[in-house]
MIDRENSE-580797 format. One record per residue (C-alpha): residue number from 1; chain; residue in one letter; x, y, z. Coordinates in Angstrom, 3 decimals, padded with zeros to 6 digits. Example, Ala and Ser with C-alpha at 12.3 -4.5 7.8 and 13.67 -1.06 7.14 Angstrom:
// MIDRENSE-580797
{1; 'A'; 'a'; {012.300; -004.500; 007.800}} {2; 'A'; 's'; {013.670; -001.060; 007.140}} 
//
This chain:
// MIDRENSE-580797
{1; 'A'; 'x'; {000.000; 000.000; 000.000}} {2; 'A'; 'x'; {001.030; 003.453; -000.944}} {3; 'A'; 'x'; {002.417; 005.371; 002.277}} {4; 'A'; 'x'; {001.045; 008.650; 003.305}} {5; 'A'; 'x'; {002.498; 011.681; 001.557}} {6; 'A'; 'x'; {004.543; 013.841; 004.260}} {7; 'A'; 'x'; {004.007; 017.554; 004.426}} {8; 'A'; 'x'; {007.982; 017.635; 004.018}} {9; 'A'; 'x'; {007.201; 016.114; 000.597}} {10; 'A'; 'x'; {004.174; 018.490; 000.397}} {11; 'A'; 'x'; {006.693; 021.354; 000.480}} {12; 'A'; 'x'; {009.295; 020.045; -001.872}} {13; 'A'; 'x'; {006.825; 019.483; -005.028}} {14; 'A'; 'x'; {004.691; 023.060; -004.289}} {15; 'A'; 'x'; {007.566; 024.927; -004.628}} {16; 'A'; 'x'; {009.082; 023.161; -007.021}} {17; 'A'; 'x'; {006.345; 022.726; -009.203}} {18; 'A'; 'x'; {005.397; 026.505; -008.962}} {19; 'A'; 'x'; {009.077; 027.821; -010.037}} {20; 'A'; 'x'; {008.406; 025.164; -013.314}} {21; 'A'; 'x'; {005.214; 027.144; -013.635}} {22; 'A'; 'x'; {006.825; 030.285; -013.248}} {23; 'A'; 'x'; {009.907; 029.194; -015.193}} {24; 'A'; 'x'; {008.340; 028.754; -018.364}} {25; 'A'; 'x'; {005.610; 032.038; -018.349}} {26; 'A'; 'x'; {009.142; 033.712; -017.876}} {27; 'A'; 'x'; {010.778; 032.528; -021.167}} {28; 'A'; 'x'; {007.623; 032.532; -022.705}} {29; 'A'; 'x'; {007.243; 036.564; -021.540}} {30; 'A'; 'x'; {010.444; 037.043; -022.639}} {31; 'A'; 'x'; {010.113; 035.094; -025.848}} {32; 'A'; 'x'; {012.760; 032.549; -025.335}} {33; 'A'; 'x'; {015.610; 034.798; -024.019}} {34; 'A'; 'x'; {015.205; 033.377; -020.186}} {35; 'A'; 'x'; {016.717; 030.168; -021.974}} {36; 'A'; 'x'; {020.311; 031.799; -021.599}} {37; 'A'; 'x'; {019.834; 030.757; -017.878}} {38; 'A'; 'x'; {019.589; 027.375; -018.355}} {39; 'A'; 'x'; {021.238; 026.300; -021.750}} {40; 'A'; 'x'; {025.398; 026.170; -022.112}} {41; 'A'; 'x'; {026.804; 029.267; -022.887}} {42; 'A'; 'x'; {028.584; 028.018; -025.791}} {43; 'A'; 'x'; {025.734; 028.731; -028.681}} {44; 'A'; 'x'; {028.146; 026.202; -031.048}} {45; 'A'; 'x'; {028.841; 023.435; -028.503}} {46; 'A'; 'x'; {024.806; 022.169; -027.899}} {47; 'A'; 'x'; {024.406; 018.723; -027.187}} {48; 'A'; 'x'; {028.135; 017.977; -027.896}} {49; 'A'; 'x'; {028.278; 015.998; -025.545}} {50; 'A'; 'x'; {026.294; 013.135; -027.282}} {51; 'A'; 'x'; {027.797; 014.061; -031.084}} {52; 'A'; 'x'; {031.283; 014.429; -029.759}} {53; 'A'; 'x'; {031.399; 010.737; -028.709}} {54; 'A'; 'x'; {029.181; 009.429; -031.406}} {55; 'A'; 'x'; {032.244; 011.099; -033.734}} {56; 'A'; 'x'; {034.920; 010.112; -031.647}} {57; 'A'; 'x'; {034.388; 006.193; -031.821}} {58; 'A'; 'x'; {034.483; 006.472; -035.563}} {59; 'A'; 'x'; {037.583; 004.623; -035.566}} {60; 'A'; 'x'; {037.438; 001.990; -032.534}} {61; 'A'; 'x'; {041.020; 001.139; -031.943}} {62; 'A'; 'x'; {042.077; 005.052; -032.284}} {63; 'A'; 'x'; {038.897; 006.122; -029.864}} {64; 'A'; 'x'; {041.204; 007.659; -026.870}} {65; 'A'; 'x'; {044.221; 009.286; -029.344}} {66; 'A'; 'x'; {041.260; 011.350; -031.700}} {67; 'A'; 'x'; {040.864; 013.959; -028.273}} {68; 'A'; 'x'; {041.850; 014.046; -024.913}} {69; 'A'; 'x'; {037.587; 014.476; -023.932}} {70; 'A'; 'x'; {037.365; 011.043; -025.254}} {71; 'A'; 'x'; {037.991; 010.252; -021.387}} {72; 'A'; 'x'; {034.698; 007.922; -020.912}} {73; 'A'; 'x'; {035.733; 004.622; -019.844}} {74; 'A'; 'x'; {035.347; 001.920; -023.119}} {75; 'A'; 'x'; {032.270; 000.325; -021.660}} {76; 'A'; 'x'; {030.590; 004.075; -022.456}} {77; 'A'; 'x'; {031.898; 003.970; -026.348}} {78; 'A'; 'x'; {030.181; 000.424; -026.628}} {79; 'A'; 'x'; {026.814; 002.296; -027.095}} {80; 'A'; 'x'; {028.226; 005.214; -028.833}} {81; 'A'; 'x'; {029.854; 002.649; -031.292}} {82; 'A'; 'x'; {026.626; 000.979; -031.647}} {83; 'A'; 'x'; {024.842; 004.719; -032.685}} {84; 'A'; 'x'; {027.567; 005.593; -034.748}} {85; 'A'; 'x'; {026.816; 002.517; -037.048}} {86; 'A'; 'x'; {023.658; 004.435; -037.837}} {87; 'A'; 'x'; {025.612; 007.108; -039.373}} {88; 'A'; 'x'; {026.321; 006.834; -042.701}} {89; 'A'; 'x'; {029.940; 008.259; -043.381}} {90; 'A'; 'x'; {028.880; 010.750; -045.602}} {91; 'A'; 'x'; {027.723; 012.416; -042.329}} {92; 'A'; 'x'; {030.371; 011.127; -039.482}} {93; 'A'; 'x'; {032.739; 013.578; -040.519}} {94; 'A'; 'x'; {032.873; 015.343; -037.152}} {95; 'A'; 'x'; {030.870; 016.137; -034.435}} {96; 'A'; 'x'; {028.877; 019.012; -035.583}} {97; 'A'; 'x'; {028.123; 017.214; -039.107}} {98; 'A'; 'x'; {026.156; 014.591; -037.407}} {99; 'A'; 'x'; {024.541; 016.519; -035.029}} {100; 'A'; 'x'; {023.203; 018.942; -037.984}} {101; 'A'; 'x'; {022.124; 015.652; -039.782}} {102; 'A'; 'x'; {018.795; 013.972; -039.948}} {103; 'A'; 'x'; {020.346; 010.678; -038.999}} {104; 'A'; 'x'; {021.869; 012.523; -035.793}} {105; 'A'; 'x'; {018.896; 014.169; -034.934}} {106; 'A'; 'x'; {016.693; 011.013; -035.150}} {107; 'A'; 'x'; {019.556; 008.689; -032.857}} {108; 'A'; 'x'; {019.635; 011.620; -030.033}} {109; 'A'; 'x'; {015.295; 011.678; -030.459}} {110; 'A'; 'x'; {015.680; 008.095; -029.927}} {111; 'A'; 'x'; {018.398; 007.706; -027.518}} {112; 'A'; 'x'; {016.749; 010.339; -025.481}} {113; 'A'; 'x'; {013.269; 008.345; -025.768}} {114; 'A'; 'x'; {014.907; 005.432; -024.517}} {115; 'A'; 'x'; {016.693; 006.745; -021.504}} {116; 'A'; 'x'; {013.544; 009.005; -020.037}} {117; 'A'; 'x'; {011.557; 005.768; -020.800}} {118; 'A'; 'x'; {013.951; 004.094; -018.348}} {119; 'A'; 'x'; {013.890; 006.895; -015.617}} {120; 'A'; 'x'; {010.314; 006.843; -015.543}} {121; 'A'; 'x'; {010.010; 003.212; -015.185}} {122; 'A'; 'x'; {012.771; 003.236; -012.656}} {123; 'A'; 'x'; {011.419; 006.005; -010.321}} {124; 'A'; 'x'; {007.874; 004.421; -010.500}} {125; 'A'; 'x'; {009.296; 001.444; -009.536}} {126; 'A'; 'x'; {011.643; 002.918; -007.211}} {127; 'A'; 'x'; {008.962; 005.338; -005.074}} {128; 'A'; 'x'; {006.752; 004.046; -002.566}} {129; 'A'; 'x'; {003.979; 006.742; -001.994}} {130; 'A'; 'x'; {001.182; 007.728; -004.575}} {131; 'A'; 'x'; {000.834; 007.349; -008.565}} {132; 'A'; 'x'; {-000.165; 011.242; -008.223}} {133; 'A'; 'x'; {003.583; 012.112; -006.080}} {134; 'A'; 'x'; {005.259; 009.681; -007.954}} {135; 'A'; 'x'; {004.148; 011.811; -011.268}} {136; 'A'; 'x'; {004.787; 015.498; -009.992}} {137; 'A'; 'x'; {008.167; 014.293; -008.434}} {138; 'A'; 'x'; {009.042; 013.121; -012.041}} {139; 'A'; 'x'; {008.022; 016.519; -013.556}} {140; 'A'; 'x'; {010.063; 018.471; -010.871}} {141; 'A'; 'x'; {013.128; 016.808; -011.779}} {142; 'A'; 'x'; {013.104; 016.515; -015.676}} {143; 'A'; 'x'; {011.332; 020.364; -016.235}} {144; 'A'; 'x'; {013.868; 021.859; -013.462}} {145; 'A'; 'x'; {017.182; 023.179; -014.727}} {146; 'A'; 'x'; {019.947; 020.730; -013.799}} {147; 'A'; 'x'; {017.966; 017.826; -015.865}} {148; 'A'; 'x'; {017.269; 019.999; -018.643}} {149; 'A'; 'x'; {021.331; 021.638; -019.056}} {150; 'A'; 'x'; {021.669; 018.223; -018.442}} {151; 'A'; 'x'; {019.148; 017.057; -021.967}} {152; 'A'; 'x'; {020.747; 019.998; -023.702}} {153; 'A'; 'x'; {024.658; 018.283; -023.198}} {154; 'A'; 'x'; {023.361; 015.666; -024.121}} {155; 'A'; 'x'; {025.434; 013.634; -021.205}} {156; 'A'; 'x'; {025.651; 009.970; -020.841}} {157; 'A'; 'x'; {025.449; 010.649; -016.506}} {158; 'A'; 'x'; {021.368; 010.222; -017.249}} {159; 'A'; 'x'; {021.751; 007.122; -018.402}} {160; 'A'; 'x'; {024.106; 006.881; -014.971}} {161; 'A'; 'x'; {022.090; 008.609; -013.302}} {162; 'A'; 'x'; {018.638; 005.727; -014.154}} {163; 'A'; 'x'; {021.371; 003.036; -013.401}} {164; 'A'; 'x'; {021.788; 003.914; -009.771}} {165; 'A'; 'x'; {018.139; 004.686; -009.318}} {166; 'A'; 'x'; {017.722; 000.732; -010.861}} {167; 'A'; 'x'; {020.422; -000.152; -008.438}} {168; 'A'; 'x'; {018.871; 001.401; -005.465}} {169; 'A'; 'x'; {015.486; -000.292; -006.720}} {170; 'A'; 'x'; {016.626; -003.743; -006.997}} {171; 'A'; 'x'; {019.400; -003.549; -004.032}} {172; 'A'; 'x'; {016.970; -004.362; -000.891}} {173; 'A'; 'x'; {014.866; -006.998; -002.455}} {174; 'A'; 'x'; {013.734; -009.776; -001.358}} {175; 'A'; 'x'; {014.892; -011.622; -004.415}} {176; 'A'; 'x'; {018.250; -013.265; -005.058}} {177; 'A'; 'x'; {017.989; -012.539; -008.761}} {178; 'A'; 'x'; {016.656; -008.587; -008.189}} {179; 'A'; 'x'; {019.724; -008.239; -005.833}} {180; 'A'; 'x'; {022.019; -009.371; -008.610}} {181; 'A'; 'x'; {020.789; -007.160; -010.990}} {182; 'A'; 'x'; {021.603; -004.686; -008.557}} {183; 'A'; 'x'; {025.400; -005.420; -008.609}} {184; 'A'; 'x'; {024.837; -005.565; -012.179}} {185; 'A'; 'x'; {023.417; -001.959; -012.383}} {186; 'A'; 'x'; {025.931; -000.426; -010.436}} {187; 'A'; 'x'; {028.804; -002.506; -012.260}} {188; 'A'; 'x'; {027.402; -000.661; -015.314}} {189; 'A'; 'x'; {026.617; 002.942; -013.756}} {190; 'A'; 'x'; {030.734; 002.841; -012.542}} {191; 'A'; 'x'; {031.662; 001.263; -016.312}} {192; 'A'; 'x'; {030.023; 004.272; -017.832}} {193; 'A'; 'x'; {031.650; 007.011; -015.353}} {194; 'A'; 'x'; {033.912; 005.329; -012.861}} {195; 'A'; 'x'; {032.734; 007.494; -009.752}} {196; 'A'; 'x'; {029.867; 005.712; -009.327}} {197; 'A'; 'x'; {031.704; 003.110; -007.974}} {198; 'A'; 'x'; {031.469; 004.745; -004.537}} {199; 'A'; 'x'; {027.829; 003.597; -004.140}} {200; 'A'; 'x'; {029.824; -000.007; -003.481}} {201; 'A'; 'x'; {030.640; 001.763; 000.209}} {202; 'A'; 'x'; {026.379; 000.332; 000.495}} {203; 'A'; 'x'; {027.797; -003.153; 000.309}} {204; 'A'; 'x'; {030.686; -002.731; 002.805}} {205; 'A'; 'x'; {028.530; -000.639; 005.482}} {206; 'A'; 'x'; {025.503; -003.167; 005.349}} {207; 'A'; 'x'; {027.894; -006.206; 006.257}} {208; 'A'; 'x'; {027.356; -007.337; 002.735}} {209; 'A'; 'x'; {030.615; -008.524; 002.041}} {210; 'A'; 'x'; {030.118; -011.398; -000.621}} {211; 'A'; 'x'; {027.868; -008.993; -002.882}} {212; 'A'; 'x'; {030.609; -006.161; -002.086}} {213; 'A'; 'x'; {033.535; -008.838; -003.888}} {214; 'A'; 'x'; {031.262; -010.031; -006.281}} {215; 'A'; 'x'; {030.430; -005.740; -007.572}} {216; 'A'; 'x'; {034.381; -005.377; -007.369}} {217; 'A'; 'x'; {034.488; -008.187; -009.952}} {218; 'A'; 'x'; {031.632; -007.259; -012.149}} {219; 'A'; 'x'; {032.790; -003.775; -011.781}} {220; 'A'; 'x'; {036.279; -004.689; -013.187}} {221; 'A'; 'x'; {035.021; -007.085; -016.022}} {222; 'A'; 'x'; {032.848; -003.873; -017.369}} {223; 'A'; 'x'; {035.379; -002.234; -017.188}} {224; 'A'; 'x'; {038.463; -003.638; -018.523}} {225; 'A'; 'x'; {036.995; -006.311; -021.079}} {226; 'A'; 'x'; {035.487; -003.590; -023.062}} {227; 'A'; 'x'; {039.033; -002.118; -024.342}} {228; 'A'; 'x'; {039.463; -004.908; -026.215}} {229; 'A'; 'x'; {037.594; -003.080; -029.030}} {230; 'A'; 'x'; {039.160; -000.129; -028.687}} {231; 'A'; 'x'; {042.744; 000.043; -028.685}} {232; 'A'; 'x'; {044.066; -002.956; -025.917}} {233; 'A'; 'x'; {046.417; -002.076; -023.404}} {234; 'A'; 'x'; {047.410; 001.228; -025.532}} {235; 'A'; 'x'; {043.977; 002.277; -025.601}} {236; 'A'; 'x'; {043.958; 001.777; -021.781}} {237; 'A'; 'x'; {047.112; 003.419; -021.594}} {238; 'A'; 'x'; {046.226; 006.537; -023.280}} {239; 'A'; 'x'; {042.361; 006.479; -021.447}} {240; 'A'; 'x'; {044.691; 007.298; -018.380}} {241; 'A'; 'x'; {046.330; 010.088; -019.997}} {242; 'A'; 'x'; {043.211; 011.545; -021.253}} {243; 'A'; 'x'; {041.174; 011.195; -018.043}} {244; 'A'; 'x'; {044.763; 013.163; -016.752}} {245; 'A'; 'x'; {044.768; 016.171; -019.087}} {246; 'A'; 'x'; {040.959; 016.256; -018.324}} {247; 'A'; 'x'; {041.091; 016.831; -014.723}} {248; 'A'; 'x'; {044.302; 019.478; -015.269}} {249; 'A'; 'x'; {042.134; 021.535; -016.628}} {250; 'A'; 'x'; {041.514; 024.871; -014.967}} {251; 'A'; 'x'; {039.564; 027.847; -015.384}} {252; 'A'; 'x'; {041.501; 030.899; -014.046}} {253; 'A'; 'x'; {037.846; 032.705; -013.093}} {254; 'A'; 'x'; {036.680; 029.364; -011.356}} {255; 'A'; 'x'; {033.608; 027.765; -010.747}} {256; 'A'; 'x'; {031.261; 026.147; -008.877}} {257; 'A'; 'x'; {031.466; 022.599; -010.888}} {258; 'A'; 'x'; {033.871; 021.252; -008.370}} {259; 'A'; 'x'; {035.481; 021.841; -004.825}} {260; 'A'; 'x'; {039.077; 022.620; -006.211}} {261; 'A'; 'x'; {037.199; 025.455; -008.933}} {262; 'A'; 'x'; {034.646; 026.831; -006.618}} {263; 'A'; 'x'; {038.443; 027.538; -003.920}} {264; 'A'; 'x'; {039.417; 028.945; -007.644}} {265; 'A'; 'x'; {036.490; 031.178; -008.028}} {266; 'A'; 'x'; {036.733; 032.607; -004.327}} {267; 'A'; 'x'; {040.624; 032.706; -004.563}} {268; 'A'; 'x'; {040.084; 034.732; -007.779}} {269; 'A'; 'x'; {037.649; 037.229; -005.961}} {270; 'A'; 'x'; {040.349; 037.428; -003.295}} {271; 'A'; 'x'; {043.242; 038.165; -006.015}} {272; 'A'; 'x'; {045.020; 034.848; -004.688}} {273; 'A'; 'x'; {047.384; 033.127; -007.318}} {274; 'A'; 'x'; {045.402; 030.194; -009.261}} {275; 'A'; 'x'; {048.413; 027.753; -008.246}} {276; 'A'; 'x'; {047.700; 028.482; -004.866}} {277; 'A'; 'x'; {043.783; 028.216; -004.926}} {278; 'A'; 'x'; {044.493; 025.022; -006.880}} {279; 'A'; 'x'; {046.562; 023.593; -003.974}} {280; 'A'; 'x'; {044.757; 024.322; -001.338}} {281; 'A'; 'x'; {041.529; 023.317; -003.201}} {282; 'A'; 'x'; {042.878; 019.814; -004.122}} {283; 'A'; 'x'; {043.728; 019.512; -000.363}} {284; 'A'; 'x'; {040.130; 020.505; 000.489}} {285; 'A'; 'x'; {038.300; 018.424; -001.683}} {286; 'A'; 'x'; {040.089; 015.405; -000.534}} {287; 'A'; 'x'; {039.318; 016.627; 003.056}} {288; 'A'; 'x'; {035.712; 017.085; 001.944}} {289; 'A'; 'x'; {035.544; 013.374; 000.208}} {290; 'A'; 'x'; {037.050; 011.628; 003.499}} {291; 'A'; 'x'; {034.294; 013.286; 005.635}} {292; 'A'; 'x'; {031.526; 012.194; 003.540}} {293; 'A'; 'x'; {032.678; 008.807; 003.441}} {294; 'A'; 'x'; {033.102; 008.705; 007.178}} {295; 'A'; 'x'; {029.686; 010.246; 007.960}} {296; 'A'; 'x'; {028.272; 008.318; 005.507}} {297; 'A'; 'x'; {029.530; 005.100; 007.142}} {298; 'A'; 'x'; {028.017; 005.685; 010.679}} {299; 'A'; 'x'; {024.972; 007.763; 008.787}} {300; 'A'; 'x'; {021.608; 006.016; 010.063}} {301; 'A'; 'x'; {019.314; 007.052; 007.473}} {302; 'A'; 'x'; {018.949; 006.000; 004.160}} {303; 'A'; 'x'; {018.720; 009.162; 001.834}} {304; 'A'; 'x'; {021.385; 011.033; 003.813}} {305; 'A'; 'x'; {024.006; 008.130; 003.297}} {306; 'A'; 'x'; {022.644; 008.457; -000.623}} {307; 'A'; 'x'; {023.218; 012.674; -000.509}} {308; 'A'; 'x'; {026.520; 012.048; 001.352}} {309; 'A'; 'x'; {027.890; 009.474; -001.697}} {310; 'A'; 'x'; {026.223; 011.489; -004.162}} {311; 'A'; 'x'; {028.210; 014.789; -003.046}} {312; 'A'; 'x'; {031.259; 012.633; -003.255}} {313; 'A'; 'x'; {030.428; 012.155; -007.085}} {314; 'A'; 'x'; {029.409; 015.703; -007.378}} {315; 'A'; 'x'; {032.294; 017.713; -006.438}} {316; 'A'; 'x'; {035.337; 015.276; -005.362}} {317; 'A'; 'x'; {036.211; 015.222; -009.165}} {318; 'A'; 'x'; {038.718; 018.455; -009.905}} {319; 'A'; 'x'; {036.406; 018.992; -013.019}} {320; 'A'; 'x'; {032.570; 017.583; -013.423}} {321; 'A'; 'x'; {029.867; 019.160; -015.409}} {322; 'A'; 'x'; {027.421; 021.579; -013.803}} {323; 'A'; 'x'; {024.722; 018.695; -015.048}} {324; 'A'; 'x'; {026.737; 016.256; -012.421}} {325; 'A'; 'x'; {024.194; 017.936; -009.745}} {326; 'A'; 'x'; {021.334; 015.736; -010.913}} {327; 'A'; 'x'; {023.314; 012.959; -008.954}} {328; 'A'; 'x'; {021.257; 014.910; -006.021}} {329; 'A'; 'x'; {017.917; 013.127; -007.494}} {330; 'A'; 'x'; {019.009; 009.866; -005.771}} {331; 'A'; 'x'; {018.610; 011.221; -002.421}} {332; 'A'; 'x'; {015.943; 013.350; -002.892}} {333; 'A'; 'x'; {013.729; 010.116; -004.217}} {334; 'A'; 'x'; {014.999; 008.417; -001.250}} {335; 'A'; 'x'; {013.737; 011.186; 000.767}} {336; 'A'; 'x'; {010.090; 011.044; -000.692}} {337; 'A'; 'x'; {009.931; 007.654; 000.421}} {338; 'A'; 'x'; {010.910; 007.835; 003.985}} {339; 'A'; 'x'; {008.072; 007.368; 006.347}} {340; 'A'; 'x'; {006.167; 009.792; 008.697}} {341; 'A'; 'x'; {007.436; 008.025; 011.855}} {342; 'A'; 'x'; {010.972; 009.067; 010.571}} {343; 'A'; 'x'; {010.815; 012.720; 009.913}} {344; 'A'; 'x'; {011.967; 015.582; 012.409}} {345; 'A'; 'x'; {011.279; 019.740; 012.162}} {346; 'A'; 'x'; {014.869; 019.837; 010.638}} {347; 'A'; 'x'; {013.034; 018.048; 007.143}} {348; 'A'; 'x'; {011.555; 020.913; 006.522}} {349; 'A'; 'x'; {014.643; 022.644; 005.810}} {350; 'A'; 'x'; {015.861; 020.208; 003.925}} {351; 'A'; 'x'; {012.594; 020.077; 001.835}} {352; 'A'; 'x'; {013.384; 023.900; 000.489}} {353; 'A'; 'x'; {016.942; 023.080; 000.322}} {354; 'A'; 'x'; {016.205; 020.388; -002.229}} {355; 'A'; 'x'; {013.933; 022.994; -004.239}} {356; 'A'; 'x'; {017.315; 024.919; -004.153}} {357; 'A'; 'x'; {018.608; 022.359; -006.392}} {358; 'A'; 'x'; {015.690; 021.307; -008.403}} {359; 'A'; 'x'; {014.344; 024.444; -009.527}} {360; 'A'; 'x'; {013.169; 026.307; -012.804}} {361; 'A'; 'x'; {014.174; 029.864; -011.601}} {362; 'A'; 'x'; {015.471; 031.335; -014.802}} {363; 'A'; 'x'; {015.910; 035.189; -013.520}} {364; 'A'; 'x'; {018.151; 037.196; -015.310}} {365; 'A'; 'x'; {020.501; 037.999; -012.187}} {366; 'A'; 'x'; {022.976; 040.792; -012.980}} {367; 'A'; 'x'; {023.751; 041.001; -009.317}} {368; 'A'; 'x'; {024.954; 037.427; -008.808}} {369; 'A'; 'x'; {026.711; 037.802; -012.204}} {370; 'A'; 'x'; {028.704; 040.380; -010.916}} {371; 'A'; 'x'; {029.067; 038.302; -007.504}} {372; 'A'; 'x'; {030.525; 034.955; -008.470}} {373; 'A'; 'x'; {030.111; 035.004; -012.519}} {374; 'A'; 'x'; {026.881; 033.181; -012.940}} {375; 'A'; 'x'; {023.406; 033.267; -012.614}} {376; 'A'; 'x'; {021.413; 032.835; -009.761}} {377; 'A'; 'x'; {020.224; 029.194; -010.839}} {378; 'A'; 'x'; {023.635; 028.271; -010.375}} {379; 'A'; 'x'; {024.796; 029.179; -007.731}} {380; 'A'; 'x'; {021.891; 028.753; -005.812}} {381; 'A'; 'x'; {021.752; 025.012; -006.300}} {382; 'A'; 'x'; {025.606; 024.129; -005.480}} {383; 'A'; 'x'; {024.779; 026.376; -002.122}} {384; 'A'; 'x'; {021.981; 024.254; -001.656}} {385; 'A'; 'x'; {023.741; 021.186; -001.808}} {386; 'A'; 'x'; {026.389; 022.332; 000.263}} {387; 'A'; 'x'; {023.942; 023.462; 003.080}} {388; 'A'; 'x'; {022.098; 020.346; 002.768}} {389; 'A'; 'x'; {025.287; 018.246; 003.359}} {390; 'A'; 'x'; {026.283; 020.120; 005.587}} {391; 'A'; 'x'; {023.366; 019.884; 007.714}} {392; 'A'; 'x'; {023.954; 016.465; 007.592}} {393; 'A'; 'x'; {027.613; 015.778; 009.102}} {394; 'A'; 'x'; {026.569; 019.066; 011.479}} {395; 'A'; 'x'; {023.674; 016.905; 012.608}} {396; 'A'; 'x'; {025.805; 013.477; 013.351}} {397; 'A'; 'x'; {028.952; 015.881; 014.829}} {398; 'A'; 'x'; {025.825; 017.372; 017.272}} {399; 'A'; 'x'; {024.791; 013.659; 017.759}} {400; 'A'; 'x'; {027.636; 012.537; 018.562}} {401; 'A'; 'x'; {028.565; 015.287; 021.419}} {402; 'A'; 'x'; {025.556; 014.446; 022.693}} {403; 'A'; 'x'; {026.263; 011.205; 023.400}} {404; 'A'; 'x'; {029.385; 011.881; 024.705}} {405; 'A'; 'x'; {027.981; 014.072; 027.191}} {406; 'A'; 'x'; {025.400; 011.769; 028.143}} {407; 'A'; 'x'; {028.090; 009.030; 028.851}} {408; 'A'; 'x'; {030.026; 011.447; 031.161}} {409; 'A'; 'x'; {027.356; 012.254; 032.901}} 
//
């Protein structure tokens, strides 16, 4: 039976609903120009991200030397391979060419189709409260701005992104067979992106330790039989290198994409030296990733070990995509399904916080421009994942004094 709807939940899909709402009026009153605040800001580079790869692959065994941003694990250019044989050469000259082409446009349609097919299965499957909630929470994730920068990239993390909701689906059942698919789902989610590997931490912290050797295994098959079609141990070889030059990368004016860029961005406000922002932002994030794990370890509830592993994901990496935030729809599903007998006053802020992230405010903000270099929609949802993790470790830290206290006295 469907649980009761919380008025945490209540609060969540109001407000995020109503800034969809309000979101769209706004382009429309401004006949399309809001868009600016949600789309990349390269007009040349749309969905790129999809056409890039597609192009990259046209040549298997030369995948990883065509570009160091062909950095996706080979397990990820199996299905770009597979699209790119729908291309007819005329067309796969580069990236651009096929995205301009009929061919391109119908694989993306279709590719697109297939995925939000997935995600809507999976989070119907996945959420235990009405067919009414279950259908607004879906609308307040794929109409709010992360998932849609996140359509326009045209980024294989929503395919990741289904994979872990799948794997969070399957991974308490009752049924040896479910669970496996599980392992299998997260194997896949980690072959496509790596990072997602941390999710495994589930395994170790439930005492699962035969399903924990079993996703280290799968997790290694996916990803190391697959560069046997592209390239062998040189393929692998220069993977490494690319994934390198990748992470290198810095902007100068920072950013809020990562830990390391968002010390960048403040260090550049500041007028402090990008070499030293960079070193004391590498030291940070790993600083940052060791806490999560810890709290996340000795976390109690469910969706705040999920938003602790997912903030890992999100801004560990020294460069990940703005659309990386949509990792933040794992805990907020596991959030909606929490029961009444679980929630405190303090789920209330996290409620807003979460309509922080997954929001459709498209405001032209000169202001925050001027402030950090980006519009309010962005910054506002990295401050709202920050807030809500820290809440988090701030609530086990209070916890645990607490206890200490009660122990002395």
């Amino acid at each position: 039976m469907a649980k009761k709807i919380v008025s945490q939940n209540r609060i969540f899909l109001f407000f995020s609903l109503a800034s969809v709402l309000f979101g769209f009026m706004q382009i429309m009153i401004t006949k399309g120009a809001a868009w600016d605040t949600v789309l990349f800001y390269n007009w040349n580079d749309h969905y790129m991200d999809f056409f890039n790869h597609i192009r990259y692959v046209d040549s298997p065994k030369d995948v990883y030397n065509i570009s160091m941003h062909a950095c996706f694990p080979a397990f990820a250019y199996l299905i770009y391979f597979a699209m790119n044989r729908m291309i007819p050469a005329d067309y796969a000259v580069d990236g651009f060419t096929i995205r301009t082409s009929p061919y391109g446009n119908m694989i993306f349609l279709m590719y697109m189709l297939i995925v939000t097919l997935m995600f809507i299965w999976a989070v119907k499957k996945y959420l235990k409260i009405k067919e009414a909630e279950q259908f607004m929470y879906m609308v307040a994730l794929l109409f709010t701005v992360p998932f849609l920068y996140l359509f326009e990239r045209g980024n294989i993390v929503y395919l990741v992104v289904v994979l872990l909701i799948m794997f969070l689906m399957l991974y308490e059942s009752d049924s040896p067979v479910k669970r496996e698919l599980a392992i299998i789902c997260l194997a896949f989610a980690a072959g496509l992106k790596l990072y997602p590997a941390i999710f495994g931490v589930l395994y170790i912290k439930d005492r699962r330790f035969k399903e924990a050797i079993r996703a280290i295994i799968y997790g290694i098959l996916v990803f190391v039989l697959p560069f046997a079609f592209f390239g062998g141990i040189d393929g692998f070889k220069q993977f490494l290198t690319n994934i390198t030059q990748v992470n290198e990368v810095v902007w100068p004016e920072g950013c809020f994409n990562s830990l390391v860029h968002t010390v960048i961005l403040i260090g550049y406000k500041l007028g402090v030296a990008t070499e030293t922002s960079v070193a004391v932002g590498k030291v940070l994030s790993f600083v940052y990733a060791l806490v999560l794990l810890v709290a996340a370890f000795f976390q109690k509830s469910k969706w705040k070990t999920l938003a602790l592993l997912s903030g890992i994901m999100i801004w560990f990496p020294m460069w990940s995509g703005s659309y990386t935030i949509t990792y933040m729809a794992i805990p907020l599903l596991a959030f909606a399904n929490e029961s009444e007998e679980k929630r405190k006053g303090i789920d209330y802020v996290y409620a807003v916080l979460f309509v922080g992230i997954f929001s459709m405010i498209v405001t032209n903000s000169e202001w925050c421009l001027k402030l950090c270099g980006y519009h309010l929609t962005v910054a506002l949802r990295y401050v709202a994942m920050v807030a809500i993790l820290g809440l988090i470790v701030g609530e086990q830290v209070v916890a645990i004094v607490k206890g200490r206290k009660r122990k002395i006295a």
